[in-house]
C-alpha angles and dihedrals in degrees: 000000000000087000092054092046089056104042080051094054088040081059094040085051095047087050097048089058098046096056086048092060091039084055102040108097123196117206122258129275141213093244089046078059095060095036083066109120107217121210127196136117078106111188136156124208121258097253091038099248101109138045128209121208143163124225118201128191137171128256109196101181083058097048091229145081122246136213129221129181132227148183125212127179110249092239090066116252126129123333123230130196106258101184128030137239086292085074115178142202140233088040111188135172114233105244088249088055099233103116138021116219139206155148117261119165117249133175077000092297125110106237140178113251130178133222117197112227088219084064136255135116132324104249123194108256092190148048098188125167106224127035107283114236108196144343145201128189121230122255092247092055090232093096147047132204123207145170124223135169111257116261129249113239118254102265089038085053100051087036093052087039085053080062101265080137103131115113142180113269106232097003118115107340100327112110117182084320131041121274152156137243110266122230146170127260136173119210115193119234093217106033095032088217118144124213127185119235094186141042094170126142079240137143104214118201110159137008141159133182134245111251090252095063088233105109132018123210121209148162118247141160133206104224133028102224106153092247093044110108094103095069089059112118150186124264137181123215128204102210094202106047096022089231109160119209119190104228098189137038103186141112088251135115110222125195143155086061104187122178122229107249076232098051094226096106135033114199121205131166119238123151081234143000098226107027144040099251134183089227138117116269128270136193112252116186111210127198117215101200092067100011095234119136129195127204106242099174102064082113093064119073107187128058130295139201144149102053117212120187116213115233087250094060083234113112139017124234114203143154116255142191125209120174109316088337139076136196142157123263144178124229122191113241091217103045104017092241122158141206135196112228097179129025110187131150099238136046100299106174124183108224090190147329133234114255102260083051095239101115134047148191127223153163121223129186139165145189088275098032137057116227115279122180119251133180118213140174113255102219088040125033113230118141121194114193116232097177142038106184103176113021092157091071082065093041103044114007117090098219134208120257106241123208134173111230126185130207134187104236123182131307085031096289114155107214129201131217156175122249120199117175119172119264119275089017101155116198121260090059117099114217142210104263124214104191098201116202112213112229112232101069072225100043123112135220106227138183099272133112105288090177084197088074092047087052098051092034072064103057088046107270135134114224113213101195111191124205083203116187107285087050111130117228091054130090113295086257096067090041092056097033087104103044125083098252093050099034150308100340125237125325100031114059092022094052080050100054079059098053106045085049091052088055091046087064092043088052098046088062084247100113137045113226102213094055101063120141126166138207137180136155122210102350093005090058089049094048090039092058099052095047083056091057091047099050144024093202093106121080095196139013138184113202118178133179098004133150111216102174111053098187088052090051095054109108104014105060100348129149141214102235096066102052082036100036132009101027101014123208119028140293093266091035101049091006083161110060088042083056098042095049093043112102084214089064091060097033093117082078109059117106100163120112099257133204120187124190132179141156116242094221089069124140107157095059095006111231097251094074092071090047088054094046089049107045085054100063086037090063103036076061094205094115138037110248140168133183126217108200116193127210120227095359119128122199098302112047107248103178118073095216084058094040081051095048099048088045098057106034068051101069099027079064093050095049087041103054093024102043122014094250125137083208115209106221118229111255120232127246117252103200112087123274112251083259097052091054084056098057 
């Protein structure tokens, strides 16, 4: 009896142990940032039996992540590769259901290739000469439309390939690259033989046909400057005569162009039909038989995108943001009204929608959970979850709480953030605080999974995200409160929407405020650097990819909204106020350890702007600073070697500056990731 006893309380014991390391969590890394499987290219098949999804892991010995693609039944069950290493983009089903279709590079050159649903091999559709760009089906299966950038001749092709390569910036279609002029083509699933529909001087860049096959309507401009998207317009195409009919005659850009099943309506999103507006935007209806268009979405405050028809030609389906979340929601194309299908707390983002409109794909993510794939009925929510990318973030990560906090900021604006503290915080502590700035000016920080707050929740800081004024998914107020319609322009309102929300966490008792850092990339880099020349009240900072002079910057990467919208004229017409809103102007003020990354492949905020800005404060000598110049990377990192070292110099900055410490990074496992193995 005793040894049984014994041999009972040895197994208890076992057992003990074993439930306290199942339920020990460890915080999150760096490295367990880059081991995340993403998972996106969401479709469901046109009867709603199938979903279509993408899985992308990392490989690190490769220095690169890596895409495979997979097909689930819509009632759940196990997933199967459905493509093979090749990959693709742009996948699409064909409306009957029979193929999927999408573009995979072959002999150098983007093609259309088809995969049949039955099963089979993926076979090239096209031969195409040039790369091409995009493509639709038509409505009856039996076609497909694509764009494509026009050919050289033969003599102009072996001459350019010999290196006569140089161009004239802004002249024909070349921008500040060389390009070529966009235009339509048709290629025939049974005879495989391509025709052109247009042989215009035209940048295409969307485009979508009428249900009876018989027109196609699409956006084009006529020249390529960088600053150049507003004088794209909306044409009409007659696919028999060839005839072309300009639909629209504004200063606004229009997108997401989506044809009516009864060919009476096109809908398209603009923040406004006339001007070039800094506004959320809205669903317009525009009728091509007298060219006139109506707003239908006035009802609707938040951001839209990703327009579906219903069969009936009756109502719109489309993904919506409103504040932090986003759902999907129906609008009526006669009233206006709208309907929330879904109503979740999180980023929940349909990727498509069966044909008869009753079932639906989705993602959905968020602050404590990466994004994983569901299916749903429309008229009845009931998600069923097909994936589950990434269960050991639940199992054996200790996560961040996450709260939305609100703050009145100047000129009576209510702003909106993000709150992380670390898990198990309990009140009365005051804790390190990382400010983090949202890119755009007009970006958004939402409830999803941003791995960066879990890390440094982990390391024992709290993360303040503002939704400052500027910020999309909000009312058009709070869109145009930092441009100079609407109020101050960048760097003032919106400096002022941080702080006040810094000293709403101070005041809680939450922060400590001798213990601020900040960080931002883009526009968060921009904003971030300004609110470094206005206040010493920060003991660290990151900045990437900003852009601190804006005459400077005018010309080589610069963009529209600032001469249209946040400074207003041009550096020799209003040189000023270009000299009074650049952080460069005021960098002589600046006494907070700095760190500055950015990548020198850059073309949105050109890398010399941070070397500017460095070797400034390098040489004004009042603050420590270091630059971390990264080779081949454009505006987003692409490489996971460079992701891993920003993020920890990063961080070393941050303990060093913030809190005293000389921080030992974590070192990275050598042996292959479960995925990797795999593959």
């Amino acid at each position: 009896m005793k040894k049984l006893t014994g041999i009972f309380l040895c197994v208890l014991f076992t057992s003990l142990s074993l439930q306290a390391r199942q339920t020990e969590k460890r915080p999150m890394t760096t490295d367990d940032v880059l081991n995340l499987v993403q998972v996106g290219d969401v479709l469901i098949s046109p009867d709603g039996t199938r979903v279509f999804f993408s899985r992308s892991t990392l490989n690190w010995e490769k220095n690169k992540r890596e895409s495979r693609y997979y097909m689930i039944p819509a009632a759940g069950g196990d997933s199967f590769q459905y493509i093979g290493k090749a990959g693709g983009s742009a996948f699409r089903f064909s409306p009957d259901g029979n193929f999927l279709a999408f573009i995979r590079k072959v002999d150098k050159k983007n093609q259309v290739f088809l995969m049949p649903c039955s099963g089979g091999e993926a076979v090239a559709l096209t031969k195409h000469e040039t790369d091409i760009s995009a493509f639709k089906w038509a409505p009856d299966s039996q076609k497909i439309v694509f764009s494509a950038p026009e050919p050289r001749g033969k003599e102009e092709e072996k001459e350019h390939k010999a290196g006569s390569d140089a161009f004239f910036v802004d002249e024909g279609p070349n921008g500040q690259t060389e390009t070529r002029w966009r235009n339509l083509w048709t290629v025939d699933l049974g005879s495989r033989e391509t025709e052109r529909l247009t042989d215009e001087n035209f940048i295409i860049s969307e485009f979508d046909m009428a249900p009876a096959g018989d027109r196609l309507v699409f956006a084009a401009r006529r020249s390529n400057r960088r600053n150049d998207g507003l004088k794209s317009e909306i044409y009409l195409l007659d696919i028999e005569d060839r005839t072309i009919v300009r639909l629209t005659d504004n200063r606004a850009p229009e997108s997401s162009l989506t044809w009516a099943p009864n060919g009476e309506w096109i809908a398209f999103t603009a923040a406004d039909a006339q001007e070039f507006l800094n506004r959320n935007p809205k669903i317009y209806l525009l009728d091509p038989r007298n060219k006139a268009s109506r707003l239908l979405s006035d009802g609707f405050t938040g951001g839209i995108r990703s327009l579906f028809w219903t069969p009936d030609s009756r109502f719109i389906l489309f993904n919506g943001q409103q504040g932090t979340d986003s759902n999907v929601f129906r609008i009526d194309a006669e009233s206006g009204g709208i309907q929330k299908i879904t109503d979740i707390k999180g980023t929940l983002r349909a990727g498509g929608f069966s044909n008869d409109r009753k079932m639906m794909a989705y993602s959905f993510t968020d602050f404590d959970s990466p994004s994983d794939i569901y299916v749903s009925p429309v008229e009845e929510f009931r998600p069923v979850r097909l994936t589950e990318a990434n269960p050991w973030v639940e199992s054996e990560l200790s996560l961040a709480s996450m709260t939305l906090i609100r703050w009145k900021s100047k000129k009576g604006f209510e702003i909106e953030g993000l709150l992380h503290l670390p898990a198990g915080h309990t009140p009365g502590g005051k804790l390190p605080l990382i400010l983090n700035i949202h890119g755009g000016p007009a970006g958004c920080f939402t409830n999803s999974f941003r791995a960066s707050y879990h890390v440094y929740a982990g390391l024992g800081y709290a993360s303040l995200s503002p939704n400052v004024r500027g910020s999309s998914g909000y009312t058009d107020k709070l869109r145009e409160g930092n441009s100079i319609q609407g109020g101050d322009g960048i760097g003032y309102g919106d400096f002022h929407d941080l702080m006040n929300g810094v000293d709403h966490v101070v005041q809680q008792g939450i922060v400590d405020p001798d213990r601020l850092a900040l960080k931002g990339w883009s526009y968060g880099g921009i904003l971030g650097g300004w609110t470094l020349t206005q206040t010493d009240r920060f003991q660290a900072a990151s900045i990437g990819a900003g852009v601190y002079d804006w005459t400077s910057e005018y010309g080589p990467g610069f963009n529209y909204d600032v001469r249209f919208w946040h400074i207003g004229g041009t550096p020799w017409e209003n040189p000023r106020a270009y000299r009074a809103q650049s952080a460069f102007s005021q960098v002589a003020n600046i006494v907070t350890p700095t760190l500055l990354i950015h990548g020198m492949n850059d073309t949105t905020d050109t890398e010399a702007q941070s070397m500017l800005f460095f070797t400034a404060i390098k040489d004004i000598g009042k603050a420590p600073v270091r630059y971390l110049r990264v080779p081949r990377e454009p505006h987003g990192f692409r490489e996971p070697r460079h992701q891993r070292m920003r993020d920890i110099e990063e961080i070393k900055w941050m303990q060093k500056h913030v809190l005293g410490l000389d921080w030992v990074p974590w070192e990275r496992k050598t042996e292959k990731t479960p995925e990797e193995e795999k593959s």
